[in-house]
N, C-alpha and C positions, 0 to 999 in steps of 0.2 A: 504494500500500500504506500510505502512511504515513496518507491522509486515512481511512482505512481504522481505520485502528490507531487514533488521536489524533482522528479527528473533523477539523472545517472552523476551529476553534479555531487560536488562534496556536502549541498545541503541535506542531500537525505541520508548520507553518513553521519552528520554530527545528530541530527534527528533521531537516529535507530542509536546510537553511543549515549545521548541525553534520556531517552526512554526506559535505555537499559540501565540506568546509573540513577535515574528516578526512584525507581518502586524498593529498591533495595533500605536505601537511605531513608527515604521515606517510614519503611516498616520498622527500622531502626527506630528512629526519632518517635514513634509512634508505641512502642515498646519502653521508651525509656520517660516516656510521661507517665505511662502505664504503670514504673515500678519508683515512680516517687511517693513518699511517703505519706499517708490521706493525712497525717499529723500535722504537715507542715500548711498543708489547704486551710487547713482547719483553725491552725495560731495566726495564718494571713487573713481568717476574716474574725479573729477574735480582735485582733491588733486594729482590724478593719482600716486596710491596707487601699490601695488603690488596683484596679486590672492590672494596670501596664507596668507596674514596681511588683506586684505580684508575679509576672511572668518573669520578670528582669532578673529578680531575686528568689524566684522559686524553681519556677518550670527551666529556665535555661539551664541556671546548673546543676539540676538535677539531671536532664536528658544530656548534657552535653557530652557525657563520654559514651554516650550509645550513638550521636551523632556521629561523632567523630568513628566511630566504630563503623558505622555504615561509609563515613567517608575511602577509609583504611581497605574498606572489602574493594570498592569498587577501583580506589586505584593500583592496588595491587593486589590483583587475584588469585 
């Protein structure tokens, strides 16, 4: 589909390399919100925090070594 879409050009290369390098990371980062701690949700609305200091200081670095894990898979396989 993609050579379809994009042609024999290097756009539907980077297209099928970005698709494939998506869903990985994704499920990572996805996985790593999953395993933060409901504790600390729960002192950000007792503290009654803001969304966006909430995710700054909560959700990033919590997920961020699964992040970074998804990143690690995709560039070296």
């Amino acid at each position: 589909m993609s050579i379809l879409w994009f042609g024999i050009g290097e756009a539907s290369k980077i297209y099928i390399i970005a698709v494939g390098a998506f869903f990985p990371i994704l499920l990572n980062t996805v996985d790593g919100i999953r395993n933060i701690d409901p504790q600390y949700f729960e002192l950000s609305r007792v503290y009654e925090t803001e969304y966006s200091k909430g995710v700054a200081r909560i959700v990033l670095p919590g997920a961020l070594p699964h992040i970074m894990t998804g990143f690690r898979v995709e560039m070296f396989p």
